[in-house]
TORTOR-290451 format. One record per residue (C-alpha): residue in one letter; x, y, z. Coordinates in steps of 0.02 Angstrom, whole numbers. Example, Ala and Ser with C-alpha at 12.3 -4.5 7.8 and 13.67 -1.06 7.14 Angstrom:
BEGIN
R res      X      Y      Z
R   a    615   -225    390
R   s    684    -53    357
//
This chain:
BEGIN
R res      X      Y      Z
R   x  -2991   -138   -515
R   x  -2843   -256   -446
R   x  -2872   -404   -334
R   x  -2698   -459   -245
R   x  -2670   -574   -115
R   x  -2488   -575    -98
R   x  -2436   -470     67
R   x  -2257   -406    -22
R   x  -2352   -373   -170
R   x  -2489   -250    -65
R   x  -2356   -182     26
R   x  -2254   -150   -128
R   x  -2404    -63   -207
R   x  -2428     59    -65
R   x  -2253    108    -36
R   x  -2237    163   -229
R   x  -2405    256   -168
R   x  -2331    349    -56
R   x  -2184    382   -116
R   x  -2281    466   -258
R   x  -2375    563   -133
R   x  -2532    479   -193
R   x  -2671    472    -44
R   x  -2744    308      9
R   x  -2901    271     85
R   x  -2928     93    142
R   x  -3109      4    205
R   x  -3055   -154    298
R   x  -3199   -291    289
R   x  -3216   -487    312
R   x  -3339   -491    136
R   x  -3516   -526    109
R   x  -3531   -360     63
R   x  -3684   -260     73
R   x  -3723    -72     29
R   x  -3664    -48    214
R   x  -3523    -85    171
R   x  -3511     33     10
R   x  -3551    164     89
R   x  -3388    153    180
R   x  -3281    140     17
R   x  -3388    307    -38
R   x  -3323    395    129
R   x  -3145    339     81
R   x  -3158    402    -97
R   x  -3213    553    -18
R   x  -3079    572    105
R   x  -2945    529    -41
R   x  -3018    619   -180
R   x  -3016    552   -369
R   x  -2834    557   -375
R   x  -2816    454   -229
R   x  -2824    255   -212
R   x  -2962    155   -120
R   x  -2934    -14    -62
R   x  -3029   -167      2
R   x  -2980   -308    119
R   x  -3094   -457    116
R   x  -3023   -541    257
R   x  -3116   -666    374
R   x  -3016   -664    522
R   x  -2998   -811    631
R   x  -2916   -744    773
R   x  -3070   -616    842
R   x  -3187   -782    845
R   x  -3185   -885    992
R   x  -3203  -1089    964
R   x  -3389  -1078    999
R   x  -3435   -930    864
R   x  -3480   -945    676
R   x  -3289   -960    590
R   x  -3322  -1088    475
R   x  -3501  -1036    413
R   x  -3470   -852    402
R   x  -3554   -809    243
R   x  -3420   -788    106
R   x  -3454   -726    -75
R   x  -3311   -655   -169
R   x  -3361   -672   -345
R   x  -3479   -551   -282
R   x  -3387   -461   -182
R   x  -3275   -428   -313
R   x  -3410   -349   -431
R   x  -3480   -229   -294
R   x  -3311   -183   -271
R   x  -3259   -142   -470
R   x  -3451    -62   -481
R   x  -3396     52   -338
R   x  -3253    112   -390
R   x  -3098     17   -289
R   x  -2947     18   -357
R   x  -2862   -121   -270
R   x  -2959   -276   -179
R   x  -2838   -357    -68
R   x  -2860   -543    -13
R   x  -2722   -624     77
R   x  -2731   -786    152
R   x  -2724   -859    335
R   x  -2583   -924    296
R   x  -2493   -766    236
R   x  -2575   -693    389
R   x  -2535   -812    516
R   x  -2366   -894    469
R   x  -2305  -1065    542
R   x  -2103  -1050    523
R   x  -2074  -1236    543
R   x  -2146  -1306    707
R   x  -2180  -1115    786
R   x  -2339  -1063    764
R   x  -2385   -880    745
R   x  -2366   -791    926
R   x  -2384   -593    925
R   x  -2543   -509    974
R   x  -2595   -329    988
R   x  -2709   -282   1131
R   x  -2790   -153   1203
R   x  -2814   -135   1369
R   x  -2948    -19   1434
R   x  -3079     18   1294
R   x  -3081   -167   1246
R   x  -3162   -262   1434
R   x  -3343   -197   1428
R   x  -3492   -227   1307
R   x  -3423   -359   1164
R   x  -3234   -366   1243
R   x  -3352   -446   1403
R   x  -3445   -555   1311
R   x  -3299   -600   1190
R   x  -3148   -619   1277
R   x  -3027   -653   1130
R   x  -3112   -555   1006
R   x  -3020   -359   1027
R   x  -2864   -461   1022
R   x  -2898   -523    864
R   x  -2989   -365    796
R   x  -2841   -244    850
R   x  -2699   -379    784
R   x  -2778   -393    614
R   x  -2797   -209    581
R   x  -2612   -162    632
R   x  -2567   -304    503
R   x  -2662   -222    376
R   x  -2609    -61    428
R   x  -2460   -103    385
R   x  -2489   -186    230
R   x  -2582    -38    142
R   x  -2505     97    230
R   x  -2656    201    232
R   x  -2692    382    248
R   x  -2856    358    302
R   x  -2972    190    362
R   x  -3150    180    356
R   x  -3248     96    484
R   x  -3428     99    524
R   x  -3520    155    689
R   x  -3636      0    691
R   x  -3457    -75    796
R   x  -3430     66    878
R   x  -3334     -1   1021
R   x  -3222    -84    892
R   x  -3189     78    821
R   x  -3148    162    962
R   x  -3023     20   1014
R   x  -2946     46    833
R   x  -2963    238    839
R   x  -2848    208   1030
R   x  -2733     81    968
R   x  -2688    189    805
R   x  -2629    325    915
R   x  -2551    226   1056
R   x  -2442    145    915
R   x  -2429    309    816
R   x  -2474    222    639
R   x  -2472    394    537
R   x  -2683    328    494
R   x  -2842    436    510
R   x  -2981    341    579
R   x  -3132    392    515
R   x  -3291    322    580
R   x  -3454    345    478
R   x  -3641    315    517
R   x  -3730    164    526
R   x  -3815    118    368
R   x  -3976     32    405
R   x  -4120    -63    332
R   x  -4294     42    292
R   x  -4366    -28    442
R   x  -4214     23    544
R   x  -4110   -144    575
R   x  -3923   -117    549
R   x  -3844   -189    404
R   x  -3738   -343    428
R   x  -3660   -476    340
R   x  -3740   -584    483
R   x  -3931   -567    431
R   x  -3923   -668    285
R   x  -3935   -794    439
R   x  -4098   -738    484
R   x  -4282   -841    438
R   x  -4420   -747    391
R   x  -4495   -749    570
R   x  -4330   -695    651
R   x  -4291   -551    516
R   x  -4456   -482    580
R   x  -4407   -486    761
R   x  -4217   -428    732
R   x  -4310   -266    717
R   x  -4312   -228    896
R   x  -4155   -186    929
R   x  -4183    -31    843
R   x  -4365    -20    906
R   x  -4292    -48   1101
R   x  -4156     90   1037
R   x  -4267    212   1011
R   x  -4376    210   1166
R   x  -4234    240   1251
R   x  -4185    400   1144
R   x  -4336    448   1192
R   x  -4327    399   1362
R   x  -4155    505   1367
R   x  -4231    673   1268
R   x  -4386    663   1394
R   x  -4303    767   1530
R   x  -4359    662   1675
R   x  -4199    598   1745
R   x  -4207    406   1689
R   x  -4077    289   1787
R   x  -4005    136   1669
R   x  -4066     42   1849
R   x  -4268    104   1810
R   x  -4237     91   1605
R   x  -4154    -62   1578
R   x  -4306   -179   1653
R   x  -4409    -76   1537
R   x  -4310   -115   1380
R   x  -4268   -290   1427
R   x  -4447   -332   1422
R   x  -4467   -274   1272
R   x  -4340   -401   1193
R   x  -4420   -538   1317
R   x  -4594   -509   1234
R   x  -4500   -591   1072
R   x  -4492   -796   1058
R   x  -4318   -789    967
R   x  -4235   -645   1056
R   x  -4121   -680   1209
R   x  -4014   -522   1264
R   x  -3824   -530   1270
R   x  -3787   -383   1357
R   x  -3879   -187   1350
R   x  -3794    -47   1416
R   x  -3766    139   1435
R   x  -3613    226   1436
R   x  -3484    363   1418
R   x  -3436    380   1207
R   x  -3267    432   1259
R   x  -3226    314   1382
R   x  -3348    166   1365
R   x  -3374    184   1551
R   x  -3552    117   1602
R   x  -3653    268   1671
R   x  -3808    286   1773
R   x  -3898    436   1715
R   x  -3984    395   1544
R   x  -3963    571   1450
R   x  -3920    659   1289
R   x  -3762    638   1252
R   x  -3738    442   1327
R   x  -3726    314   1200
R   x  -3815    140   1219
R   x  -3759    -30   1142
R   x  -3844   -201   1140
R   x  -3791   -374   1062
R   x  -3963   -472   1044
R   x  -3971   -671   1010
R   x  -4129   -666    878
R   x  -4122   -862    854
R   x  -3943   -927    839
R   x  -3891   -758    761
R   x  -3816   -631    868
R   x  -3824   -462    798
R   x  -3761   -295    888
R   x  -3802   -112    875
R   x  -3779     57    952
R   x  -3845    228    950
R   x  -3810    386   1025
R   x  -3967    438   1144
//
């Protein structure tokens, strides 16, 4: 495995790829991996086949945090990172800088965004204002940068991957989105780079976003005509009973448009972003 950090080097690299009609499959991530994580750069070997190339960005992104959020302690590892990389199987890790990223030419300071303007204002684009901007600038970068025939991203952000998934095909960037399943703990929490954060008492309560997802799959698969009006009490509770937990935001809606939506039934998809101490951890499932 390669590790490069120079953007005209990456760039180089995947234009001799495709020019040699040699696939590419590329996992975008901001480190601290976890097997969550692998199992993306598994779905891009997949997609590329052994002939094809996998790559890696390890890429902490300061521009989808707001002042207030967790930049500067954002748990970074890339010795690490770098072995569960080569152990998978990925044949180029690529770690540019912010600088490289976000160029100062003089006394002008970096100016052009991306954004996405309809999928992005619910859920997390709500509760994080700046964030899609930062998310849907960073990708087109990289985009760009490794040229890829396919990126992976995981369903645990689902709304971030449907932003991506919108913006890639407003902007025509000649990239499959592929968006795999949510790897998750035994006891059902999602894996995240974010619950190394988590004490021993708050690990055991981060469980119930999954448990409060899965009454309301069963709520939804009941037949009786639930409202998100007469559920979301229900579920809300449910995170109340918890000392540490403090809800950001719970909601049902539409998987194609993100529109919120009243009837709870198969088919709607749910999301939640869940304070469990001074982490705040997300998830999603489809009811």
């Amino acid at each position: 495995m390669q590790t490069v950090a120079s953007l005209t080097t990456m760039q180089g690299r995947a234009r001799k790829w495709r020019a040699a009609g040699i696939k590419v499959g590329f996992v975008p991530t901001m480190g601290y991996l976890h097997a969550g994580h692998m199992s993306l750069v598994r779905e891009a070997r997949r997609r590329v086949g052994v002939d094809g190339k996998v790559v890696v960005s390890i890429y902490v992104n300061p521009t989808q945090f707001s002042p207030a959020e967790d930049l500067s302690r954002y748990p970074r590892d890339l010795k690490r990172d770098r072995r569960l990389c080569a152990a998978a199987g990925v044949d180029l890790l690529f770690t540019p800088t912010d600088a490289q990223m976000y160029p100062r030419t003089g006394e002008t300071a970096y100016s052009t965004y991306v954004v996405e303007e309809s999928l992005s204002r619910g859920m997390e684009g709500a509760a994080r204002p700046t964030h899609f901007r930062g998310v849907t600038t960073i990708v087109a970068k990289l985009f760009n940068l490794v040229l890829p025939d396919v990126a992976v991203f995981g369903a645990k952000d689902f709304q971030q991957a449907a932003v991506i998934t919108r913006m890639a095909r407003d902007l025509n960037f000649p990239t499959r989105i592929v968006v795999a399943p949510t790897a998750r703990e035994p006891d059902g929490l999602a894996m995240s780079s974010r619950n190394v954060y988590l004490s021993p008492a708050e690990r055991a309560q981060a469980v119930v976003l999954w448990r409060v997802i899965r009454l309301a799959q069963s709520a939804a698969r009941s037949g009786s005509g639930v409202t998100s009006a007469r559920l979301k009490p229900r579920l809300i509770r449910e995170l109340e009973a918890l000392p540490d937990a403090r809800l950001d935001y719970l909601e049902f809606f539409d998987p194609e448009t993100l529109l919120p939506v009243e009837n709870v039934i198969p088919g709607v998809r749910m999301a939640l972003a869940v304070l469990i101490g001074k982490t705040r951890l997300i998830d999603n499932a489809l009811l």
